[in-house]
N, C-alpha and C positions, 0 to 999 in steps of 0.2 A: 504494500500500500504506500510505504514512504517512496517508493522509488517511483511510483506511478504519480505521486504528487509533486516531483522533482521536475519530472518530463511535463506535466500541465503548467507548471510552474516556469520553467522555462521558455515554453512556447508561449505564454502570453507574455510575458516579460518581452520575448525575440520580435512576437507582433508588435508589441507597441513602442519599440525604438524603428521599427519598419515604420510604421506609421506618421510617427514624428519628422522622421528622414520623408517621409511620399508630402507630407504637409508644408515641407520647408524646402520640398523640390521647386514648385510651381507657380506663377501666379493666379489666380483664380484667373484672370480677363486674358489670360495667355492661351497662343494656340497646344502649348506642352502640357503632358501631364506626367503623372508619376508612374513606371510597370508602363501594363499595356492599357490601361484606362482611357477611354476616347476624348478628345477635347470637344467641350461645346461652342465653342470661340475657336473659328479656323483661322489661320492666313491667307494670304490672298500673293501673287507676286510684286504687289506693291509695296506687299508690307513684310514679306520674307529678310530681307538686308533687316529690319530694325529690329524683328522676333530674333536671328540669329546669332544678330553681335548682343543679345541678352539671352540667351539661352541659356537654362539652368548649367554649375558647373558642379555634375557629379560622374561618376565613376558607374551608376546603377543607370537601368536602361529607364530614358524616357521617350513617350510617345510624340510627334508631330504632326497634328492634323492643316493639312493646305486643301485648297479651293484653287483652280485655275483651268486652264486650257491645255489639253496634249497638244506636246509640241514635240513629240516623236517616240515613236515603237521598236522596239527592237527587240529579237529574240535570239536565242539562241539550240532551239530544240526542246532543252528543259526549261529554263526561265526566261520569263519576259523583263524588261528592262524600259519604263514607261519614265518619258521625260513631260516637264513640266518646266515652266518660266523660259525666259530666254538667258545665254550662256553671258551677256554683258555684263546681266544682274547677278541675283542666285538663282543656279540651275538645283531642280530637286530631279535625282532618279528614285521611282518606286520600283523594287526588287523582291516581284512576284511571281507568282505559277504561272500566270494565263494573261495575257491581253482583255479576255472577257469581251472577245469582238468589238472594243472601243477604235475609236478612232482617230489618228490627228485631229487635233480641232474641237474635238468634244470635250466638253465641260465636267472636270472630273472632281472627284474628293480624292485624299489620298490622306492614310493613315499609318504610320508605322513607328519602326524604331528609329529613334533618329540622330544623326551621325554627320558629325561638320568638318569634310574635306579639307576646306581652303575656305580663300575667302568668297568665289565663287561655285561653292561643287556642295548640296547637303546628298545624303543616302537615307534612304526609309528601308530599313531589313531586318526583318520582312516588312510587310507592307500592304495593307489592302489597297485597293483602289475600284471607285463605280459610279456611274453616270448620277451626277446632278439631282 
């Protein structure tokens, strides 16, 4: 029994410094969140450059939700490779399964892990992404 209240003991203890860390990841009005948690607040590519030079600086994976235009597909058998923004600004690739029959052009969401290249290059891996 003690050992059994060691391990419950622990675990709530282990969640609630997770929890403190996921609260002090984010800011509410931000398109990031903490883990895989969806953002309700997207970016846009107008506004990608000021969400990124602020993006949270941790070590633990956080999510990116953007709003934009495909602005190019690319596969390679197994994964698809969906660009978004144009390469002057920040470019976002989503790093998924499937295309999802989208199309240049089309007005997508894209949601993932997310990962700052350079000062123009983010990566979402993995990554959902789907029509508007």
């Amino acid at each position: 029994m003690a050992a059994l209240r060691f391990w419950l003991v622990s675990a709530l203890v282990l969640s609630a410094q997770s929890s403190a860390a996921d609260s002090s990841c984010c800011d509410p009005a931000s398109p990031f969140r903490p883990g895989e948690a969806y953002p309700e607040t997207l970016a846009g590519c107008d506004t990608l450059r000021r969400w990124a030079d602020a993006a949270p600086r941790t070590d633990n994976r956080i999510t990116l939700g953007i709003k934009g235009r495909l602005t190019g597909i690319h596969t390679d058998g197994v994964m698809a490779y969906l660009l978004m923004c144009e390469p002057a600004d920040v470019q976002v690739m989503c790093v998924t399964y499937s295309a999802n029959d989208l199309s240049r052009g089309d007005v997508v969401v894209f949601g993932g892990g997310y990962s700052r290249l350079d000062d123009h290059h983010v990566v979402l891996d993995p990554c959902l992404a789907s029509r508007e």
